[in-house]
C-alpha positions as CSV (number, residue, x, y, z in Angstrom):
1,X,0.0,0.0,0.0
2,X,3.1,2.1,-0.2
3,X,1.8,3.5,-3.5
4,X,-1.6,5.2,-1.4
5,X,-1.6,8.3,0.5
6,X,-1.5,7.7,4.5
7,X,-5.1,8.6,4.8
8,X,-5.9,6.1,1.9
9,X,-4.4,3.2,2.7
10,X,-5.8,3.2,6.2
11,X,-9.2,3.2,4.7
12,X,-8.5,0.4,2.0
13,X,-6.8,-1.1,4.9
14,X,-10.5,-0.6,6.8
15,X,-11.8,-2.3,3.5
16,X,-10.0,-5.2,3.3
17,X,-10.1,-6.2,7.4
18,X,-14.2,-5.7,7.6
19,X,-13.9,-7.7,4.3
20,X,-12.6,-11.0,5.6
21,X,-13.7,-10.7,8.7
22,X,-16.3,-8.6,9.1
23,X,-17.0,-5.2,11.7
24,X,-15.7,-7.9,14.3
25,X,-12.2,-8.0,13.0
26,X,-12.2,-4.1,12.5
27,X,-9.4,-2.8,15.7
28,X,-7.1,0.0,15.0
29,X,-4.4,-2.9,15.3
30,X,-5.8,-4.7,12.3
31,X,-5.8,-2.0,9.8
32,X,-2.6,-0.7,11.0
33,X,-1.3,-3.8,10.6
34,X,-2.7,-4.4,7.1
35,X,-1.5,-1.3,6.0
36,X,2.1,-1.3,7.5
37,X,2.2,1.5,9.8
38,X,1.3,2.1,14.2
39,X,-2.3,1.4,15.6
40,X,-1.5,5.0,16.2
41,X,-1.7,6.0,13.4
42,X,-4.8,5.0,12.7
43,X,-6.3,6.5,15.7
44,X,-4.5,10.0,15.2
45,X,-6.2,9.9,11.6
46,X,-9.5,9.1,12.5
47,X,-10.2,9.4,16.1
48,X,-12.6,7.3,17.0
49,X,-14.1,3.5,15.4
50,X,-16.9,5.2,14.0
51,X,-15.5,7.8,12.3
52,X,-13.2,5.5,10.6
53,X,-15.9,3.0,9.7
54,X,-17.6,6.2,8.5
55,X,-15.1,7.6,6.3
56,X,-14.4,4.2,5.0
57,X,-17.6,3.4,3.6
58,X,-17.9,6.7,1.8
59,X,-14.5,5.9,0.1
60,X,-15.9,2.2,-0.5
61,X,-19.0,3.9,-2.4
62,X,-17.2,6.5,-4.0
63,X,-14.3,4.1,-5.5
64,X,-16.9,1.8,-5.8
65,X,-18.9,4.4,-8.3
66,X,-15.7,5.7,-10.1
67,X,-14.4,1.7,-11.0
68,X,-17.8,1.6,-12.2
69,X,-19.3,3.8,-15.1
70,X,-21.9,5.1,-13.3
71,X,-19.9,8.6,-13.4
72,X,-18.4,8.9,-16.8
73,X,-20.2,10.6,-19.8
74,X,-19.7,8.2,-22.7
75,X,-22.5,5.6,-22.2
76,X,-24.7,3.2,-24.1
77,X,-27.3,0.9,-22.9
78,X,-24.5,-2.2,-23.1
79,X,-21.8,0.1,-21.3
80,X,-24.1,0.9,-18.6
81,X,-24.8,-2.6,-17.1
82,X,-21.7,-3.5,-18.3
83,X,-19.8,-1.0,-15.3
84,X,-22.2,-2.6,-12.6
85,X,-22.2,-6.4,-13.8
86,X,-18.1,-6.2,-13.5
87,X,-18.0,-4.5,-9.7
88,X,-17.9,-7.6,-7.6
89,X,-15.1,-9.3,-10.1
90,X,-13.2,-6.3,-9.8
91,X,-13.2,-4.9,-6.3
92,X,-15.0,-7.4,-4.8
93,X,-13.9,-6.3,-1.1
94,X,-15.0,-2.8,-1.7
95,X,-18.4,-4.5,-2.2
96,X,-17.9,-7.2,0.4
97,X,-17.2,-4.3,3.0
98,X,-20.3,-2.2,1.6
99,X,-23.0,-5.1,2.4
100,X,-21.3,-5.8,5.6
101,X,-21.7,-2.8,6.2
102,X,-25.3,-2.8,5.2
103,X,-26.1,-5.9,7.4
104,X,-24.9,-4.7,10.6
105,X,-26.9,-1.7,10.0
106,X,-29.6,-4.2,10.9
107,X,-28.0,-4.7,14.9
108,X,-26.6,-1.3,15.4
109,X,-28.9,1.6,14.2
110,X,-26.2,4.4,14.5
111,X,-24.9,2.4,11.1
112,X,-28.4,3.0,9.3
113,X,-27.0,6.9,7.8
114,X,-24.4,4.9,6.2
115,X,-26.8,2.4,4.9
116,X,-28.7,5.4,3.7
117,X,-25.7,7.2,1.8
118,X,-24.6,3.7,0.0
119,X,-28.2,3.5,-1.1
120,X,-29.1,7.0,-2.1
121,X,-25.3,7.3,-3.5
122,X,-26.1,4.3,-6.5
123,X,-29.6,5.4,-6.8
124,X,-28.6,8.7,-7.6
125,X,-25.9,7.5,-9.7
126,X,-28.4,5.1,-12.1
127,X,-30.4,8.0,-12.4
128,X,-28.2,10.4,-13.4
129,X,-27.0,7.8,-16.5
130,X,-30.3,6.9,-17.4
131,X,-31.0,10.4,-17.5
132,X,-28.6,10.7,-19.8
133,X,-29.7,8.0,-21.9
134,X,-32.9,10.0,-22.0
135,X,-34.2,7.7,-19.6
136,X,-36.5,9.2,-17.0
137,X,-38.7,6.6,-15.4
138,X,-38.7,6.6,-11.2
139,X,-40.1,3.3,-11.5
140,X,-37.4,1.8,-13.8
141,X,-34.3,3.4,-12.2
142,X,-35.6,1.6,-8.7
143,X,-36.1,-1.8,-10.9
144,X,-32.1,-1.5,-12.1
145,X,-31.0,-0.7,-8.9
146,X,-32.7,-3.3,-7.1
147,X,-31.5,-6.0,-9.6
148,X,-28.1,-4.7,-9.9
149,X,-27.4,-4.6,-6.3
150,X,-28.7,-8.2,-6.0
151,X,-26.3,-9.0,-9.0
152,X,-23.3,-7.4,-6.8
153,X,-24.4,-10.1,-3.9
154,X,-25.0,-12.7,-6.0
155,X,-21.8,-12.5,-7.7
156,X,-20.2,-12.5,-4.0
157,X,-21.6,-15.4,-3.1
158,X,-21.9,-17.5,-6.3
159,X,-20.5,-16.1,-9.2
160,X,-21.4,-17.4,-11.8
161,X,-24.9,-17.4,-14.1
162,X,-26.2,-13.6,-14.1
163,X,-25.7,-13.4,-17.7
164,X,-29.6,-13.9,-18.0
165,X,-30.7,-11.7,-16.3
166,X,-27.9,-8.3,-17.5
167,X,-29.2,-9.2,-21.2
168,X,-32.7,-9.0,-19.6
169,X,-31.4,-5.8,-18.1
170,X,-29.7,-3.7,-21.0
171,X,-32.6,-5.0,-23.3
172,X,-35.2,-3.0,-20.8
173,X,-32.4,-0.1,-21.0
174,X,-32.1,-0.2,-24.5
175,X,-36.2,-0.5,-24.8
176,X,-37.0,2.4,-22.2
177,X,-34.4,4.5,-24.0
178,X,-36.1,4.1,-27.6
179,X,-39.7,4.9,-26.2
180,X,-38.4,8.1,-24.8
């Protein structure tokens, strides 16, 4: 991690710990650890266990969205699930820490605001590329969303046989795109 700022290292540090082991194995010692420097360190940086589980999962969803094409310009209906179907291949921690994230939110309600952000945060982001697709349909950016983020999981846990169901996906793209 010696090629990441300080301050980015510890939080793909923070990704990769609560990825293997979940927000159990999260300790100041285990990310300083993973990324080569004093528990310290981490502390100095980020104060307190919340913060840093904080400020991690904004740079999970935000490196998250960037690796994906969900902010870019170019776009077709192909290209656009073509960004999501390739997230959990590519930075499949950066996902794995997102839904652990999202499933603790469940026990510890002072998590749900980050829930809230990741989910808002993609939302947002489909419908600002439909949009410019010249897709504007509520009802259909909520249907991609839903089925892309149980892709991500699915591709987690199994990955293997989505195909299906992203030609399914960038055919109702492609159709939504010509009726408008």
């Amino acid at each position: 991690m010696k090629d990441l700022s300080g301050r980015e290292a510890l939080l793909r540090a923070t990704v990769i710990v609560v990825s293997a082991g979940g927000l159990r194995a999260l300790t100041y010692r285990a990310v300083a650890a993973e990324a080569g420097v004093s528990h310290g360190l981490v502390r100095h940086h980020f104060g307190t266990r919340d913060q840093l589980v904080a400020e991690a999962m904004e740079y999970a969803i935000d490196e998250s969205l960037r690796g994906s094409n969900m902010v870019g310009d170019a776009l077709t209906p192909a290209t656009f699930a073509a960004g999501i179907e390739s997230l959990a291949d590519r930075e499949s921690g950066m996902q794995a820490f997102q839904y652990e994230l999202l499933l603790e939110s469940r026990r510890r309600p002072e998590l749900r605001p980050l829930a809230e952000r990741h989910y808002l945060a993609y939302r947002e982001a489909i419908s600002r590329q439909l949009a410019r697709l010249g897709v504007r349909d509520a009802e259909l950016t909520e249907l991609i969303w839903f089925t892309l983020d149980g892709i991500v999981f699915k591709q987690l846990v199994l990955p293997e046989g989505v195909e299906p169901a992203l030609a399914r996906l960038r055919a109702l793209v492609a159709q939504a795109q010509s009726a408008d």
